[in-house]
Backbone bond lengths (Angstrom), bond angles and torsions (degrees), N, CA, C in turn:
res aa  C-N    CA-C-N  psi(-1)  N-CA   C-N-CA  omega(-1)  CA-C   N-CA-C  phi
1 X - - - 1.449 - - 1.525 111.13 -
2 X 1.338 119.69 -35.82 1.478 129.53 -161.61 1.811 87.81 -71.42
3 X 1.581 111.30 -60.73 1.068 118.16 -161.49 1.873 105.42 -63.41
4 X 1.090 142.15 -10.50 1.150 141.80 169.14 1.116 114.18 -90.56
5 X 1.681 132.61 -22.17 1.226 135.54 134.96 1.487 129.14 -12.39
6 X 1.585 77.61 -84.51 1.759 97.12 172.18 1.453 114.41 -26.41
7 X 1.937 107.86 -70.78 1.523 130.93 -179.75 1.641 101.41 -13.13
8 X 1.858 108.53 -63.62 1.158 121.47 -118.86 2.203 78.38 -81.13
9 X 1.384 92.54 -47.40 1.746 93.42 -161.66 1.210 91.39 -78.62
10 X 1.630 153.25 -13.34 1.460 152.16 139.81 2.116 89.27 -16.94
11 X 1.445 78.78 -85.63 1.784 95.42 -163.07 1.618 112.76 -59.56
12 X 1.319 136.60 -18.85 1.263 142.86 143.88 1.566 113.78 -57.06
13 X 1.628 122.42 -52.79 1.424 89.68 170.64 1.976 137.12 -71.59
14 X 1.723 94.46 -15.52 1.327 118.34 -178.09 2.065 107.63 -66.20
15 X 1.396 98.25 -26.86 1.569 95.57 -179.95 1.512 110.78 -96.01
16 X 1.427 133.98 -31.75 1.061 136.35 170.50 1.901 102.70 -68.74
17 X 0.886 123.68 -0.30 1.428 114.35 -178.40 1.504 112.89 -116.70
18 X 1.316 115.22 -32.25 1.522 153.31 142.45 1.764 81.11 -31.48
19 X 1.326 131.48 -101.35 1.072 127.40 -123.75 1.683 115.37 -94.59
20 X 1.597 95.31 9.60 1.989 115.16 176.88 1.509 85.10 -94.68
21 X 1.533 132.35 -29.18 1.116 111.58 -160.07 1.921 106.20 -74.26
22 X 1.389 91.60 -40.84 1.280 100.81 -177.78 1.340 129.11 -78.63
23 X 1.503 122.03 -8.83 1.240 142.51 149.86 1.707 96.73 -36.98
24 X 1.910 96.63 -85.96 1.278 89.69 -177.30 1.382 143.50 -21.86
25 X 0.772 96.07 -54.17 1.879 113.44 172.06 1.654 120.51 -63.94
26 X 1.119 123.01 -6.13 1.364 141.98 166.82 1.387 108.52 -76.13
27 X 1.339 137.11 95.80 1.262 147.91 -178.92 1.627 118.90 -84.29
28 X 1.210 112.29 -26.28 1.243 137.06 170.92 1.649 106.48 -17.62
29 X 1.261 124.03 82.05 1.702 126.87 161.91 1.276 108.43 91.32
30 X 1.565 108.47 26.72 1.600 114.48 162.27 1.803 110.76 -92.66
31 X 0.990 125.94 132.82 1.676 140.56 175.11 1.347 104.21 -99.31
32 X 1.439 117.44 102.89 1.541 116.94 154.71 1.532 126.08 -99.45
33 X 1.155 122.73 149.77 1.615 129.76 -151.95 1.921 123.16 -146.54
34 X 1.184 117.12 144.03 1.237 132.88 -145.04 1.255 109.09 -134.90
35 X 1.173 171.07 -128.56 1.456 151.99 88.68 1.365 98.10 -136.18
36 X 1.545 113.12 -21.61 1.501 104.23 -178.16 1.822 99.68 -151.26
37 X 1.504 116.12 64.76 2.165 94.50 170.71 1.378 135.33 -47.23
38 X 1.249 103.07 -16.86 1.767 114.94 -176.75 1.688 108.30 -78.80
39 X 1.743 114.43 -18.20 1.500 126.40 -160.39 1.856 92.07 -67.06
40 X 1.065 101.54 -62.24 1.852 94.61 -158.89 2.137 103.52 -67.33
41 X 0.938 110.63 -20.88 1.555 119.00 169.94 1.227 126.15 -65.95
42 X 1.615 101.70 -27.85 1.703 124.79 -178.36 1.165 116.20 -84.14
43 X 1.667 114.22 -27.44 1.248 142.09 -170.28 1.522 97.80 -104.21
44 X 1.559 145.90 -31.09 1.312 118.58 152.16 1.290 114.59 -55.67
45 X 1.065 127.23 -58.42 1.645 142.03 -163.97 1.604 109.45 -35.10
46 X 2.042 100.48 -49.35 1.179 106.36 -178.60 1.574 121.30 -68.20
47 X 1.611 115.89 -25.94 1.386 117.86 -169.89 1.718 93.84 -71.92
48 X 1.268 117.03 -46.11 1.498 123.66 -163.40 1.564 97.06 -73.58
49 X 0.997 134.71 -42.57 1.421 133.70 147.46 1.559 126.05 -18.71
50 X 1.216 110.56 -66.53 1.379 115.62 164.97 1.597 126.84 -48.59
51 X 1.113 92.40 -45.45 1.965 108.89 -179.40 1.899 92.60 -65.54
52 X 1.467 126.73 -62.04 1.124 103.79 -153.24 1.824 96.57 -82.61
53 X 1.562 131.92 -1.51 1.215 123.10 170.79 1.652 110.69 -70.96
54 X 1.430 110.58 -24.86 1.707 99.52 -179.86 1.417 88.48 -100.26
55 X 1.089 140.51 15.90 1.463 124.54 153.81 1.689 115.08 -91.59
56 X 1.235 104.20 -9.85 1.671 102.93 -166.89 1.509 91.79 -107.83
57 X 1.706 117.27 -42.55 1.946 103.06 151.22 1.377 133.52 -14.18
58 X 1.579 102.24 -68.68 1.554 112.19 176.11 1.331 118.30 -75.28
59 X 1.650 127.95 -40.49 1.729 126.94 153.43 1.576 96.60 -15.65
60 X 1.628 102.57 -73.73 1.869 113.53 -164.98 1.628 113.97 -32.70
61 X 1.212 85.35 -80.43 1.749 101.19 -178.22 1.552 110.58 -42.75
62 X 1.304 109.89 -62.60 1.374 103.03 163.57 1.485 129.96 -55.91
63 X 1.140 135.63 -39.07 1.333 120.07 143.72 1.534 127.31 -6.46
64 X 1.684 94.17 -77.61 1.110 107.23 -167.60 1.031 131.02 -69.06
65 X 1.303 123.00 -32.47 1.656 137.79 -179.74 1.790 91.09 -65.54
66 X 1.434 128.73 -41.89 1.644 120.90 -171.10 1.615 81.21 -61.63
67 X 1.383 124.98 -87.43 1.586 123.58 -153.24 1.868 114.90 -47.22
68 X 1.123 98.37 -13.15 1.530 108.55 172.03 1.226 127.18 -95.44
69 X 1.219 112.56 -55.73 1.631 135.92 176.97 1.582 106.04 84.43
70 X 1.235 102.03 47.60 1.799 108.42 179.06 2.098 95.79 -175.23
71 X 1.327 80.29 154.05 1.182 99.37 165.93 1.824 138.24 -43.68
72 X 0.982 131.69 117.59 1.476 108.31 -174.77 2.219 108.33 -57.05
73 X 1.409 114.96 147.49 1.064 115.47 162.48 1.330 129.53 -89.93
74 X 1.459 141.17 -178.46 1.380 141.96 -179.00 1.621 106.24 -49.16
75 X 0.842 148.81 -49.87 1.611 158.76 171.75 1.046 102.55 -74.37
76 X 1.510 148.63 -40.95 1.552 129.29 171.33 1.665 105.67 -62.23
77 X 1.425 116.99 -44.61 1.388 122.77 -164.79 0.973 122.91 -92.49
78 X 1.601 126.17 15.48 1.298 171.18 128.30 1.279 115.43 -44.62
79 X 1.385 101.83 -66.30 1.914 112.72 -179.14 2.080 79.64 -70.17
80 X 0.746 115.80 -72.54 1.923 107.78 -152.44 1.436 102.27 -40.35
81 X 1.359 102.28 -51.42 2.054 95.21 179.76 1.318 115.90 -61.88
82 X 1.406 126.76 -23.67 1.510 134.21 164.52 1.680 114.03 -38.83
83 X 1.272 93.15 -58.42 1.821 124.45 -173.24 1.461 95.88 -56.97
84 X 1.409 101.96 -64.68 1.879 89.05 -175.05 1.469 115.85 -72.28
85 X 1.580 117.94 -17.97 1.547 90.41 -175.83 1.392 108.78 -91.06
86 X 1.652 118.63 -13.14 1.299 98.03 155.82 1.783 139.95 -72.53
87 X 1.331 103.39 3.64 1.596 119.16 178.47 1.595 98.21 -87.69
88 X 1.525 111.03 -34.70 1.298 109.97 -175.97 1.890 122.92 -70.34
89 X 1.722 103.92 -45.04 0.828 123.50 -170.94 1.966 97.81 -66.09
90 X 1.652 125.22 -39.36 1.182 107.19 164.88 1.452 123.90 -66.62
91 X 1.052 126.31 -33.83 1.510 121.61 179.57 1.473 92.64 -53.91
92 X 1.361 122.42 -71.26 1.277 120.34 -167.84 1.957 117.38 -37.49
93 X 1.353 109.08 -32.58 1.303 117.21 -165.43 1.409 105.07 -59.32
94 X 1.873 100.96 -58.83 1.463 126.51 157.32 1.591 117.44 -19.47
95 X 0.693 89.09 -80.61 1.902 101.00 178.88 1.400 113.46 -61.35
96 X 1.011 124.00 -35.57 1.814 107.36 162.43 1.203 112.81 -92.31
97 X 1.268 135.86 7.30 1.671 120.74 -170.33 1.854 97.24 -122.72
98 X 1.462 105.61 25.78 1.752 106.73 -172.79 1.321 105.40 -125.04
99 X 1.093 143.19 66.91 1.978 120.81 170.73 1.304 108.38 -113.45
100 X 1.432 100.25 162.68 1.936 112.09 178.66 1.275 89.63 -125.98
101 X 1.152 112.49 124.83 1.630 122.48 148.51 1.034 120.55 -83.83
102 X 1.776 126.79 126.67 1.059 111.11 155.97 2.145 122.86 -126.52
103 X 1.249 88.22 170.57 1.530 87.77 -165.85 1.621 97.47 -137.71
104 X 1.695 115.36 112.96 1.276 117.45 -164.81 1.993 94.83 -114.52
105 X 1.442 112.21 122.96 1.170 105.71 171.55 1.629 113.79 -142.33
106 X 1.475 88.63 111.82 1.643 117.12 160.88 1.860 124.24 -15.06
107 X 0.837 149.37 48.34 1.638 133.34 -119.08 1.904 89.15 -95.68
108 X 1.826 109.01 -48.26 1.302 102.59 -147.34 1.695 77.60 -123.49
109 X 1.233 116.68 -176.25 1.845 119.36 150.01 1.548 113.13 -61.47
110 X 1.271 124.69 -13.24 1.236 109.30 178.14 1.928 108.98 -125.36
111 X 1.743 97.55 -35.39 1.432 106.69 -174.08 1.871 102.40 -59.61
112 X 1.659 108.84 147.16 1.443 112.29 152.67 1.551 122.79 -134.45
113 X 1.146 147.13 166.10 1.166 152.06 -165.76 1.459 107.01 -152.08
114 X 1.493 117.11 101.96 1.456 118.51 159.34 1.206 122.73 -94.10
115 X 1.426 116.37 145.66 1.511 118.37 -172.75 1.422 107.76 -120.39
116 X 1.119 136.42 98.71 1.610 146.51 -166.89 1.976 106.67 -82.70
117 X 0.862 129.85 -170.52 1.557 117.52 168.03 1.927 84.02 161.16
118 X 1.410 103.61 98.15 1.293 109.75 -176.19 1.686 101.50 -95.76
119 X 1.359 125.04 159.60 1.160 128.27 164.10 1.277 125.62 -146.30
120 X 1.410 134.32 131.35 1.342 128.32 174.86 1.396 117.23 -122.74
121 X 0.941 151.01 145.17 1.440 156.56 152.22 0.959 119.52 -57.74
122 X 1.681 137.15 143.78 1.258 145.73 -156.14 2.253 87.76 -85.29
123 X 1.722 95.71 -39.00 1.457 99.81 -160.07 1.877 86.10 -68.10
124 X 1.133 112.44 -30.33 2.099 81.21 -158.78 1.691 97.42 -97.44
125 X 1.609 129.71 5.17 1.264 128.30 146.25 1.605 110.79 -57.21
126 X 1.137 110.98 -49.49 1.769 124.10 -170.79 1.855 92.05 -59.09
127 X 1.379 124.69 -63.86 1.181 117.23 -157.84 1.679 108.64 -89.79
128 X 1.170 100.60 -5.24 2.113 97.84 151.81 1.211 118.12 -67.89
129 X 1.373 121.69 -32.13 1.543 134.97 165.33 1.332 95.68 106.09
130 X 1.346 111.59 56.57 2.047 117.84 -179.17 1.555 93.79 -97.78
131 X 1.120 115.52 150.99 1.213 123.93 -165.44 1.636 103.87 -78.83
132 X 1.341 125.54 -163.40 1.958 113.55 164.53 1.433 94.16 -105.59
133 X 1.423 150.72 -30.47 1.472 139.26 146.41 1.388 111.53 -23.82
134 X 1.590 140.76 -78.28 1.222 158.68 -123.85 1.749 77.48 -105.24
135 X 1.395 143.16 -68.40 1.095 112.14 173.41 1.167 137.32 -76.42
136 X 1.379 126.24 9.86 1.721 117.37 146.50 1.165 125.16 -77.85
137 X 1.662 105.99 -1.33 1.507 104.43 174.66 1.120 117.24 -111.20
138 X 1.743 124.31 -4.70 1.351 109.22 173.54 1.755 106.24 -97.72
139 X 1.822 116.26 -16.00 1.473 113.08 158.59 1.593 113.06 -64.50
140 X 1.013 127.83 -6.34 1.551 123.25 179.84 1.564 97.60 -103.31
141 X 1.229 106.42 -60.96 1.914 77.82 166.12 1.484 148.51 -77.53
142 X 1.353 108.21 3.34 1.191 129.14 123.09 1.554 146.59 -30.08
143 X 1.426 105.42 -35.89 1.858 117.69 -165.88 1.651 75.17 -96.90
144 X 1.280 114.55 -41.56 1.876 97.19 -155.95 1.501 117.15 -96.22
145 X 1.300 108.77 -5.77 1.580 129.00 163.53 1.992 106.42 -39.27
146 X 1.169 101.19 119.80 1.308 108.18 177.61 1.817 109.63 -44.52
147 X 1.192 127.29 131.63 1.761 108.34 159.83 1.029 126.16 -123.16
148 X 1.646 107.68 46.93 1.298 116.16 166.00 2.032 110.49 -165.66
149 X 1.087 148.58 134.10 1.248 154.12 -167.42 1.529 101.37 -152.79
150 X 1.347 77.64 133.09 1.841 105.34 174.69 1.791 106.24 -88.50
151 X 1.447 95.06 145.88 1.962 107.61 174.09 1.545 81.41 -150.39
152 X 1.629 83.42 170.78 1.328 109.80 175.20 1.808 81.39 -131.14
153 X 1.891 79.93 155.32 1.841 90.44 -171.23 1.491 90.90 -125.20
154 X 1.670 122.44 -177.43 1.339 148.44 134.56 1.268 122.16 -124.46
155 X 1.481 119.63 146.95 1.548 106.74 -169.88 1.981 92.43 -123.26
156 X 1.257 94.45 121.36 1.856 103.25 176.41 1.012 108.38 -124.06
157 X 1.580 114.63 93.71 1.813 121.09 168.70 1.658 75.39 99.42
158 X 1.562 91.57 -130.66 1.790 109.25 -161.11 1.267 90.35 -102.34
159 X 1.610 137.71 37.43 2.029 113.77 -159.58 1.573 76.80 -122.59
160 X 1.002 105.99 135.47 1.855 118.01 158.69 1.259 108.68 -86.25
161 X 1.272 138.23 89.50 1.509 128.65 140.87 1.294 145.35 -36.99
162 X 1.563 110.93 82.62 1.698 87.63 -168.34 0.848 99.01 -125.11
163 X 1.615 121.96 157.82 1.376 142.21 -153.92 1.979 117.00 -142.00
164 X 0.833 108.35 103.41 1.558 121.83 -164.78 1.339 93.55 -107.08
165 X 1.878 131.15 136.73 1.113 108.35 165.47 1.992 118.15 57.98
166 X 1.258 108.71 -137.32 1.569 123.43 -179.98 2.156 97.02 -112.58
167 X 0.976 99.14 -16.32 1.520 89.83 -170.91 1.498 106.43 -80.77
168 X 1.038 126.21 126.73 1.459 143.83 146.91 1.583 122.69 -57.56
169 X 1.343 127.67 139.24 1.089 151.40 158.79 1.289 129.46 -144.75
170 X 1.568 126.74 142.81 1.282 134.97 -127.71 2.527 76.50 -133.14
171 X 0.728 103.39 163.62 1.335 130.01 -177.92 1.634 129.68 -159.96
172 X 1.231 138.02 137.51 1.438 111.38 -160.41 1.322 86.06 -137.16
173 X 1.494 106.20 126.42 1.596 98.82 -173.36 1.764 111.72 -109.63
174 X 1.366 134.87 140.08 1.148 144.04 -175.04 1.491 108.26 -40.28
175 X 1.454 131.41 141.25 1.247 138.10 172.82 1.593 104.74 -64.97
176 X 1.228 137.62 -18.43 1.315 114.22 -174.05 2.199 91.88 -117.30
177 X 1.335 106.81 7.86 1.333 104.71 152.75 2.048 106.10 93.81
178 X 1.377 96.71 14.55 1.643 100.44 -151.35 2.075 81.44 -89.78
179 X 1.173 116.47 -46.25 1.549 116.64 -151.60 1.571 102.66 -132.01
180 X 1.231 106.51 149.98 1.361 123.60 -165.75 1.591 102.74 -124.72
181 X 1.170 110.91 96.22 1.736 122.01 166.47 1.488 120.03 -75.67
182 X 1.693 120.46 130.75 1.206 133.79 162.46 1.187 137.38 -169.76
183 X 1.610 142.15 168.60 1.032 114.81 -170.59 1.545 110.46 -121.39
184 X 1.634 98.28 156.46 1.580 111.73 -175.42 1.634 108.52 -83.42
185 X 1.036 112.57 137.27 1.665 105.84 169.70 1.641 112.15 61.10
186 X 1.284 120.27 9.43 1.408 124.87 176.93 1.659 113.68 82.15
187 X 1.947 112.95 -2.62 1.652 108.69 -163.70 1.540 83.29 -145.49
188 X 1.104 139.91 -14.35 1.741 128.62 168.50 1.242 97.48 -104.79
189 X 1.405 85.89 119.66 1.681 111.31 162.18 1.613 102.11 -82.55
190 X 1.560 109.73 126.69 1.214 112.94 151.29 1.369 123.06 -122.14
191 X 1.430 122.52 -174.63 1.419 141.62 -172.55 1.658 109.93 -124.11
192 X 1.616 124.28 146.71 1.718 108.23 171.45 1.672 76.20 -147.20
193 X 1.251 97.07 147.08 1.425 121.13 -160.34 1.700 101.30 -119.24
194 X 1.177 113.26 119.46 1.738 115.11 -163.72 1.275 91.17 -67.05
195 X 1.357 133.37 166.89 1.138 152.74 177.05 1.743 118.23 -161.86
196 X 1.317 112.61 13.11 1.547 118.89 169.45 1.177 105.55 -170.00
């Protein structure tokens, strides 16, 4: 009797644990969220930025002292810090005038709905060196760019399957279910942070 006991709360704890697992995996009317994926990529770029700007500092100076055979003075080394803080001040332009929002929502167990909302600045087109032609044409394809596309997903283990069209995409969602990992363009890693 004892031992059929056991069986029974054996197989009672095996279905209640059984059925949190599969809860989990039920995506059904969860909203995950982004406000900016391009932000932490913009922010490597800039640290590695810095390293090769005091490397292209000393390139300078050194340059110059070979074609000179002397030191740069207060007004030569004047014009060189000029040079980099205007290299700096465009990176910088770059990096604040670029974000993608995105807004990922769960609708059905299978339906999904992403909501994209790209933005660029006229100033960090100007300091990529885009022409004013080439940026009225990438803000015009911009305004008519869809900002929102339907997939249908599957979720196996922690992998988001989603499927837009014929294209596949893979998503990796957090073990306690909070954040949704993947990558943009196949080389930005991003993060989407649940929010419903």
């Amino acid at each position: 009797m004892r031992q059929i006991s056991r069986l029974w709360l054996l197989a009672a704890i095996l279905c209640i644990c059984g059925t949190g697992a599969l809860a989990q995996t039920n995506l059904a009317g969860r909203t995950y969220y982004n406000a900016n994926i391009m932000a932490e990529e913009m922010n490597k770029l800039t640290k590695d930025a810095d390293k090769e700007m005091a490397k292209a500092k000393a390139e300078a100076i050194a340059k110059f002292e070979k074609e000179k055979g002397c030191k740069p003075n207060e007004t030569e080394m004047a014009e060189i810090d000029k040079k980099m803080e205007e290299a700096r001040q465009m990176l910088e332009a770059i990096r604040n005038g670029m974000s993608t929002k995105i807004t990922l929502e769960f609708r059905t167990e299978k339906d999904a709905v992403m909501k994209a909302d790209m933005k660029i600045s006229d100033e960090a087109l100007k300091a990529a060196g885009i022409g004013w032609a080439k940026r009225k044409l990438m803000k015009a394809a911009l305004a008519v760019a869809p900002s929102s596309t339907k997939a249908t997903y599957t979720v196996k283990d922690n992998l988001v399957i989603m499927k837009e069209d014929n294209e596949l995409d893979t998503l990796r969602l957090s073990d306690d279910g909070k954040y949704l990992y993947g990558k943009f363009d196949k080389t930005t890693n991003f993060k989407l942070t649940r929010t419903k």
